[in-house]
N, C-alpha and C positions, 0 to 999 in steps of 0.2 A: 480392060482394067479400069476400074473407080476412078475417078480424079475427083477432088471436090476443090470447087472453084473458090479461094480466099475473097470475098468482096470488102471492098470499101470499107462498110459499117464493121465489119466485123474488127477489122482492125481498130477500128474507131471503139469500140466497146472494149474489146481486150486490153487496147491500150490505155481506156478511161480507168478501168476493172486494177489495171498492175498500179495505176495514177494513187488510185484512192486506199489500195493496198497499204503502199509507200506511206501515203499521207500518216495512216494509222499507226507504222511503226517510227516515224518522228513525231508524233504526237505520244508514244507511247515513252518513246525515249526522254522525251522533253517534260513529262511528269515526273518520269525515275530522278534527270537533273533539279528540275525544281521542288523536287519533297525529300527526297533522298532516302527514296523508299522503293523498294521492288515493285511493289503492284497498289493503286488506289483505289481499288473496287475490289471486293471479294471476289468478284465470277473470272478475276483474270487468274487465279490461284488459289481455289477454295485450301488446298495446303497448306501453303504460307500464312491464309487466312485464318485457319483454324488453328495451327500451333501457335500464330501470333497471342490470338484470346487468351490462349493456357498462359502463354510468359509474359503477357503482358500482369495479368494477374496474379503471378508469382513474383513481379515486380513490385505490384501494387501492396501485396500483402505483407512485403518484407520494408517498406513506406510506412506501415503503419505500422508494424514490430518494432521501428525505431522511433516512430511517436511514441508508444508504448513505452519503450527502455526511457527517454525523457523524466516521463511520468511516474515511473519505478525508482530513479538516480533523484528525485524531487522528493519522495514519499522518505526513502530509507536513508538520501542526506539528512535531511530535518530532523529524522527520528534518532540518528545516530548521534547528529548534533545535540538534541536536547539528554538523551540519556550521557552525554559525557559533561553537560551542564548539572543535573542531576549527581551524578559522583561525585562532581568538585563539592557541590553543597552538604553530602553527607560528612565528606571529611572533615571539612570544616564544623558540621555539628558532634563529630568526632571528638572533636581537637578539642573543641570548648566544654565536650561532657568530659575528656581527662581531663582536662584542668580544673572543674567544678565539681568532681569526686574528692581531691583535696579537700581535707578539712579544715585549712589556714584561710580559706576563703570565704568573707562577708557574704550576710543574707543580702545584702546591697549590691555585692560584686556577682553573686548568682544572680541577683533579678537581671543585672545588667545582660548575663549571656541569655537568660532567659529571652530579654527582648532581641539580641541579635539572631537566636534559633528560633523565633518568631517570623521575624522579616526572611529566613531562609526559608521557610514552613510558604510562606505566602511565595515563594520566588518559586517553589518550587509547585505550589498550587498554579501559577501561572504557565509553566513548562509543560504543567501535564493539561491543558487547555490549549495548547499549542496549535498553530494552526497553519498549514502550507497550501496555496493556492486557494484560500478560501476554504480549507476543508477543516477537519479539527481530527489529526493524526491518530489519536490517543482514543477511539471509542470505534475499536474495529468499523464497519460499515457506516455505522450512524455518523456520519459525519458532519452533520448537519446542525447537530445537539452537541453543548458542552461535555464532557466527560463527568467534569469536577463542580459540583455547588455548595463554593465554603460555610454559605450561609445555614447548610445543612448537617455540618458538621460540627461537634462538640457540645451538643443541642443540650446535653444533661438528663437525668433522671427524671427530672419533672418534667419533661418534654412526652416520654411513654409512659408516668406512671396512669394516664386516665385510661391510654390504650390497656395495660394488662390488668386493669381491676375490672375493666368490661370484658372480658375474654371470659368462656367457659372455662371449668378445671379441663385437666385432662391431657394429650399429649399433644403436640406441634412436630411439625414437618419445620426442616431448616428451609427459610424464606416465606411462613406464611404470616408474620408480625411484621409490623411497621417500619422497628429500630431491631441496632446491632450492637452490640456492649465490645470493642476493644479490649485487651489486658496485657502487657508483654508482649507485642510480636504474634498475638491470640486473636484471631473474631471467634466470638461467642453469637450463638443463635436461642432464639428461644425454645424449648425442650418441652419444658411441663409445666405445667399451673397450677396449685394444690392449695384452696384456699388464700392468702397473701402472701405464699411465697411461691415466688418462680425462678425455676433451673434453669438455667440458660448453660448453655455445652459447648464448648470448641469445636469447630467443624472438621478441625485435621487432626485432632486427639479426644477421640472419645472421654479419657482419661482425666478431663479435667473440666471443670466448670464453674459457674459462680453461680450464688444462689443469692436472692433480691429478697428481703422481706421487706411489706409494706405496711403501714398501721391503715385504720378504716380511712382515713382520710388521705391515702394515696401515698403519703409522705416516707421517707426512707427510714427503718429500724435498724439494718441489719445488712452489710454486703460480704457474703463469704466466698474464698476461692478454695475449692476443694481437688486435689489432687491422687485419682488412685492410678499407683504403678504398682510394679515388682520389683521388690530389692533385691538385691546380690545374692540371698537366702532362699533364692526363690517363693518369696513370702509375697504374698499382697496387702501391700498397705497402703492408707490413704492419710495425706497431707492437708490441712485444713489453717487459714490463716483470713484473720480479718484484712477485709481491707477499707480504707476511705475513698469518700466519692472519685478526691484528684485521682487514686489512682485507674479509673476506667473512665474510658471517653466513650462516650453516645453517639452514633450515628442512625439519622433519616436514611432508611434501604437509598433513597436516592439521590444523598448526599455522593458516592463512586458509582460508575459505571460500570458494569459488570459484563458488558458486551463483549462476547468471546470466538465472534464471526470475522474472521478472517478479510480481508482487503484483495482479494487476486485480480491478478492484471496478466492478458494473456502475451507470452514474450513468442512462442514459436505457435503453429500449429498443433492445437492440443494440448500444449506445454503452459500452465499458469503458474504464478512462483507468488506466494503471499507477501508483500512489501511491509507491513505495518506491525508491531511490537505486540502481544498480550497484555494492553494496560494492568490488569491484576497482579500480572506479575513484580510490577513496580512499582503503578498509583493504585494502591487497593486501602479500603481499610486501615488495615492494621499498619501499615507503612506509615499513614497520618495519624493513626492512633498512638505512635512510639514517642512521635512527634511533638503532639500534644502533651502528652501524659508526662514525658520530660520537661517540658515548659512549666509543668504545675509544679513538677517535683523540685527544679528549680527556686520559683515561686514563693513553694512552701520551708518558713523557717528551720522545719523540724525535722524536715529532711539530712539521714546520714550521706555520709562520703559512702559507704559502703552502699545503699539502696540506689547511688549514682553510678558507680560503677558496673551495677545488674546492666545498666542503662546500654554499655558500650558494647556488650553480644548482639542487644537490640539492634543497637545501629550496624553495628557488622554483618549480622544478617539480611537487614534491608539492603546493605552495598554486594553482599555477594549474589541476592538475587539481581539487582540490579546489573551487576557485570555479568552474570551465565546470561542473560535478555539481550547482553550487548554481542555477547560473543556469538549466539544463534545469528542474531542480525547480520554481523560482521560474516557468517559463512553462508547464510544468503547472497551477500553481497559479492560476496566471491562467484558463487555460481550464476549471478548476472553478469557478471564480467565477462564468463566464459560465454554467455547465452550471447551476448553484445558482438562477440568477436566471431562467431559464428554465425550470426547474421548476416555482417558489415562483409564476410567472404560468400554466404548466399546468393548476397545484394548485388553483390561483383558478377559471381557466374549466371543470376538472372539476365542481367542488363547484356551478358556478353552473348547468350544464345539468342535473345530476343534483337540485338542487332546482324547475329550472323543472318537470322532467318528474315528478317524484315529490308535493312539495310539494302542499299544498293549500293555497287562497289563504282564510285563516281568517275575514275580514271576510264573506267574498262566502257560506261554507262558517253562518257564522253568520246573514246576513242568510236564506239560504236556510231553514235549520233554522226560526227564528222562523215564516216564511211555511208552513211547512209545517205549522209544531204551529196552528197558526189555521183552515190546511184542516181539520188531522185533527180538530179541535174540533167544527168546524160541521158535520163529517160525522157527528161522534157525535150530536150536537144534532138534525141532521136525519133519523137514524139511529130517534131515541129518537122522533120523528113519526108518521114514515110507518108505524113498526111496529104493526099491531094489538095488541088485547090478544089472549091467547089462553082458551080451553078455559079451564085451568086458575087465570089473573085470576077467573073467574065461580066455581069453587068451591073459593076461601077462604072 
């Protein structure tokens, strides 16, 4: 029968071997204590390691969704706030066009409101320049550029008439002239050119337009607004009425901004929600042209109570686009609330898997450490036993 003989070394080696064993699992444990993490190195757990990456990264992302919602709750405050600054002011030019439809009321008492619907017109050119975090709200993307250049606005007849006496006859595209003619609640574009006089058309009613005649020297002969509808009779007829300069205002194409690009900010994966208003919808044109053209109509002596009156559909039109822009806003704003609150519980169940898998359970991490320094103890103890003395014990 085999025997294999134990010597010396070998015990000396096995028992180094289980030594350094040991060492590595209180060093192992004494990491898990001081980081309070299961594993420091990938190769101890490429598992733990690898789902860490994914949730740590779903942490990450849902960190910057809630930067995001900041950015979103910044953009569509400000905008909310200035469109409920914006209403107040229309009522208010409301209130002083009833009362200046009155015909008890002084050309002196109407200039007066004239100038208070003045300083509104400007409060409200400065709303729609608005600007949050350095940005300028009101000119989708371009945030960088005004919206609004008053100095472009109200500019007059003689401002385009050199532009359309150099123009070919013939027909135009809406936006390829310079200027834009206001009228009622109306932008007009330029149409056709037929000699010195030119058509200029509503862009949301075929049906209506104003015609410019100019003499050789540029100068104004002639402003007519011509209206074809269908009567009640099913008949087509068309409506025709002079009018004076006050009553249409002149606009530089780049007097508004017409930027119609959207602001998205992404809130989920995938998921972008647009924060920012359709300035058109509110600072357009015609909004400032109502504006204007009330101020002159005030202004002007000769102005009836009844031509002021026309004035208050104007303005009620301007307010009820302005509240449908708010109401859009306001149900955006709802559906970030929801986007917000399903995050904020993401956030939660990120953070909680990413500690089940990571985490080290410190009680269990401690109880085990203790248990081990008692083995590694008794191993020194029984270590320090079994070992002979050697050679070199006998000659000290």
């Amino acid at each position: 029968m085999f025997r294999m003989r134990v010597t010396q070394s070998m015990l000396t080696n096995s028992s180094l071997r289980n030594l350094s064993q040991s060492y590595q699992g209180l060093h192992r444990l004494q990491d898990q204590l001081a980081t309070g993490k299961k594993i420091s190195r990938a190769s101890q757990d490429p598992v733990v390691a690898m789902n860490g990456m994914r949730y740590r990264t779903q942490v990450t992302e849902m960190a910057q969704f809630n930067r995001n919602l900041s950015e979103v709750y910044n953009w569509m405050d400000s905008g909310d706030s200035a469109l409920d600054n914006v209403t107040s002011a229309l009522h208010r030019i409301r209130e002083l066009t009833v009362q200046a439809s009155n015909d008890t009321y002084e050309a002196s008492q109407r200039g007066n409101m004239a100038k208070e619907i003045r300083q509104l017109r400007e409060h409200l050119e400065s709303l729609g320049n608005m600007q949050a975090n350095n940005k300028y709200i009101f000119n989708g993307t371009n945030t960088t550029n005004a919206p609004l250049d008053p100095s472009l606005m109200d500019v007059g007849i003689e401002a385009m008439s050199g532009g359309l006496m150099a123009l070919p006859d013939g027909e135009f595209e809406a936006g390829e002239f310079t200027h834009v003619i206001t009228h009622s609640s109306g932008r007009y574009e330029l149409a056709e050119k037929n000699g010195n006089e030119f058509l200029f058309r509503d862009v949301t009613n075929g049906g209506k337009s104003i015609t410019l005649t100019l003499n050789e020297n540029g100068e104004q002969e002639s402003l007519v607004h011509s209206h074809t509808r269908v009567n009640g009779a099913g008949e087509t007829v068309t409506e025709t009425k002079d009018l004076r300069e006050s009553q249409v205002v002149v606009f530089h194409r780049n007097a508004v901004s017409t930027n119609t690009q959207n602001v998205e900010i992404e809130l989920l994966k995938g998921v972008t929600v647009p924060v920012n208003i359709q300035p058109g919808n509110v600072f357009s044109m015609d909004f400032f042209g109502d504006l204007i053209q009330l101020e002159k109509a005030l202004e002007d002596p000769s102005t009836r109570a009844s031509d002021l009156t026309a004035f208050i559909g104007n303005i009620d039109q301007q307010v009820e686009k302005v509240v449908n822009e708010r109401a859009e806003l306001g149900a955006r704003y709802n559906r970030v609330e929801m986007i917000d609150f399903r995050i904020q519980e993401q956030e939660v169940i990120a953070r909680r898997i990413l500690s089940d898998n990571e985490d080290a359970d410190i009680a269990k991490v401690i109880s085990d450490l203790l248990a081990s320094e008692n083995v590694h103890r008794a191993a020194l103890s029984s270590m320090a036993r079994i070992m002979q003395p050697t050679l070199m014990d006998f000659l000290r």
